[in-house]
C-alpha positions as CSV (number, residue, x, y, z in Angstrom):
1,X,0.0,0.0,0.0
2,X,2.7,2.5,0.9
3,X,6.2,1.8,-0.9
4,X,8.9,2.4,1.2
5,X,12.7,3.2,0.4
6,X,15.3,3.1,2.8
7,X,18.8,4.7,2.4
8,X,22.2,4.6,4.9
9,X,21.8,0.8,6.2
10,X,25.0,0.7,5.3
11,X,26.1,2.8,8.4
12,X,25.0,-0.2,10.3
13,X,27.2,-2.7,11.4
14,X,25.6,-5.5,12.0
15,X,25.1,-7.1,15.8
16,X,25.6,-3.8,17.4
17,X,22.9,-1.8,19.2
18,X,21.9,1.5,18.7
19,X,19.8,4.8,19.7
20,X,17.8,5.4,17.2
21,X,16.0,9.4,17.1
22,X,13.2,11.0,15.3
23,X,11.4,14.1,14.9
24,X,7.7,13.8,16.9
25,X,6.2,14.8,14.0
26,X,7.3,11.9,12.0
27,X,6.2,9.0,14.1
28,X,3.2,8.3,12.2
29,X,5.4,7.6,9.8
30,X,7.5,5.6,11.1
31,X,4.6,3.0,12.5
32,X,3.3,2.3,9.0
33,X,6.6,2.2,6.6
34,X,8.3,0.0,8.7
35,X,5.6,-2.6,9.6
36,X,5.1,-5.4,10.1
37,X,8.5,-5.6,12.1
38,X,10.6,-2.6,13.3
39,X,13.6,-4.6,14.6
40,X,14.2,-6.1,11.5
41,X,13.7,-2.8,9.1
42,X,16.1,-0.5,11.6
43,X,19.0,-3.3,12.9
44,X,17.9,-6.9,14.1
45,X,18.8,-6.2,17.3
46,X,15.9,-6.4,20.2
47,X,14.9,-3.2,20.9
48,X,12.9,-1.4,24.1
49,X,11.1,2.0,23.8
50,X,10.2,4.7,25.9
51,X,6.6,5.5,26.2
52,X,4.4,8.4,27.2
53,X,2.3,6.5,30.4
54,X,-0.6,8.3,30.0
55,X,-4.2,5.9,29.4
56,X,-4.3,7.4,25.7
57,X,-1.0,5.7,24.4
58,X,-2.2,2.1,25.6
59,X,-3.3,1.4,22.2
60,X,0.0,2.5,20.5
61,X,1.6,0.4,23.2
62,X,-0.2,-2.8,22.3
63,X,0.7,-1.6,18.4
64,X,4.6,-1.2,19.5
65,X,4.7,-5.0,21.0
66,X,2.7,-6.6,17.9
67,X,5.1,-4.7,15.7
68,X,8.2,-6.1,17.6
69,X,9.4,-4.0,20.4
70,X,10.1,-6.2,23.0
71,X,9.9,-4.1,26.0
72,X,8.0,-0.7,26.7
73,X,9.2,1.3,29.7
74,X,6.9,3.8,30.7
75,X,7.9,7.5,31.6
76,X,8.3,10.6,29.7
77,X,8.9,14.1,30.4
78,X,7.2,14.9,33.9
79,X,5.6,11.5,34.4
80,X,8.7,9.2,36.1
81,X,11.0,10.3,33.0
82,X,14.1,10.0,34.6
83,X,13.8,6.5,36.0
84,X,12.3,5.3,33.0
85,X,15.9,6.8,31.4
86,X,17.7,5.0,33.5
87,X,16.0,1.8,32.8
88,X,16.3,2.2,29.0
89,X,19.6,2.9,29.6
90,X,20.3,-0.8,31.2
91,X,18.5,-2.5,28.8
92,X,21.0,-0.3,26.0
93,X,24.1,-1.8,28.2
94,X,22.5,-5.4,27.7
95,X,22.2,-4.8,23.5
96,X,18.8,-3.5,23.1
97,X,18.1,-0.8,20.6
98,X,15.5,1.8,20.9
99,X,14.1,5.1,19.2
100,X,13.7,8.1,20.6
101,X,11.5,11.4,19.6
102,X,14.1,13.8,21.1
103,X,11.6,16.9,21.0
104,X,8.8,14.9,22.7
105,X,6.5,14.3,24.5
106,X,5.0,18.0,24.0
107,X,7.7,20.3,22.7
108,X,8.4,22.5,21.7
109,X,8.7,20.7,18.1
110,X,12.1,20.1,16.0
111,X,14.4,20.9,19.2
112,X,16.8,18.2,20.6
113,X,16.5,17.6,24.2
114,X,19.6,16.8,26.0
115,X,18.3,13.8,27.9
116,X,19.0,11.3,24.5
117,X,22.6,12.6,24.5
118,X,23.0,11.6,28.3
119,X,21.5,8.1,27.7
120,X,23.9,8.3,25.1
121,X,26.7,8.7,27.2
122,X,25.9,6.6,29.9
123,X,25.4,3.3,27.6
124,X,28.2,3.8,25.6
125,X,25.6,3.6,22.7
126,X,25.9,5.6,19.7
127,X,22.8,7.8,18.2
128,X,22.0,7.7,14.5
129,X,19.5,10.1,13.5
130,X,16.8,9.1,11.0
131,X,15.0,11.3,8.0
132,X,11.8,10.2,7.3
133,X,9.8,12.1,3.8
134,X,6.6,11.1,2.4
135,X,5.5,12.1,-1.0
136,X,1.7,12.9,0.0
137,X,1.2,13.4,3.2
138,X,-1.9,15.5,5.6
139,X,-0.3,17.2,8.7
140,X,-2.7,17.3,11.9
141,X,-2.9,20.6,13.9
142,X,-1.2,19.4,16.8
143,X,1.5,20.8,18.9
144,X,4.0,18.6,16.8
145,X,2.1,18.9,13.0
146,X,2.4,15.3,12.7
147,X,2.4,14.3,8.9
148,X,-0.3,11.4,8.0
149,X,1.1,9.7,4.5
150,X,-1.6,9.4,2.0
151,X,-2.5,5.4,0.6
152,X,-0.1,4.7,-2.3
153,X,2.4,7.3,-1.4
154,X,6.1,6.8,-1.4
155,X,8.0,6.8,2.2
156,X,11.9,7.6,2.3
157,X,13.8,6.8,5.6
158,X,17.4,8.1,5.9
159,X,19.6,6.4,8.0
160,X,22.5,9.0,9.3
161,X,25.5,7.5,10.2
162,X,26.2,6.4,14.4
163,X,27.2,9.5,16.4
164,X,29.1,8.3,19.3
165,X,28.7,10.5,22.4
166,X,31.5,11.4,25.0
167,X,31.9,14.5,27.6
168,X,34.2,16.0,25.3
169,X,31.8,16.2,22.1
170,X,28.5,17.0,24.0
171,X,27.8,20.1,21.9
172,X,29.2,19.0,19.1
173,X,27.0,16.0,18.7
174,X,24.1,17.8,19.4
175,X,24.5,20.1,16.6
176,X,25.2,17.1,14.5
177,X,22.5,15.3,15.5
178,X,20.1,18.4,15.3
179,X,20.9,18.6,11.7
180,X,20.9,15.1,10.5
181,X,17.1,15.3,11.7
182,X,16.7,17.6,9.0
């Protein structure tokens, strides 16, 4: 129904873990072009997500696990984020791989957060930011303008290539990262 083209896999290795990071407004677009099975369209590694714990999100909770994330960790920005960081940040240390909206849960849109580039740091994992475009697309009036793609359309993801994170490069990677989000 929706073709989808996906570009910079090569800047995976394989067997290695990673952070993955999106815009907010693109995460409708992330659940339909890589369904049925996000592990295996990002990196084969399992992967565990932080998720917004509000009632609302149960259903894209249930939607995450049937499309292969193996564990959701509850907490977000004001609601137990920094223990659910924490958490995410063992499971990084024992291989998973996750995805991050690093302007989420509520803004404001298209700035980085620092709170990826600590988990980062902590888990010695690197970051590679992803570009998602959609040839026909609706945007919803929401804090975020999230962008709907249209049956038929064509989806392109952009892989960027793994930002490692150290004290020493904290600004520099976040400007990095900040543009490879496009």
């Amino acid at each position: 129904m929706i073709k989808v083209e996906i570009s910079g896999q090569e800047n995976l290795r394989k067997r290695s873990n990673y952070i993955f990071c999106i815009w907010h407004t693109f995460v409708p677009l992330v659940l339909i072009s890589t369904a049925p099975n996000i592990p295996r369209v990002l990196d084969r590694a399992s992967h565990a997500w932080m998720q917004h714990p509000t009632w609302y999100m149960k259903a894209i909770h249930v939607l995450l696990r049937l499309l292969g994330v193996e564990e959701i960790i509850l907490g977000s920005t004001g609601h137990s984020g920094r223990e659910a960081a924490d958490q995410l940040v063992e499971y990084l240390r024992r291989g998973y791989s996750t995805l991050l909206m690093p302007d989420g849960p509520a803004g404001p849109p298209l700035v980085l957060k620092k709170g990826i580039l600590h988990m980062s740091m902590q888990s010695g994992v690197p970051i590679v930011a992803m570009q998602f475009s959609a040839s026909k697309f609706f945007e919803l009036k929401t804090w975020d303008r999230k962008k709907w793609p249209y049956p038929f359309c064509r989806v392109k993801i952009k892989l960027g290539t793994p930002i490692q994170i150290t004290s020493d490069n904290l600004d520099e990677a976040h400007n990095r990262i900040t543009a490879a989000l496009g």
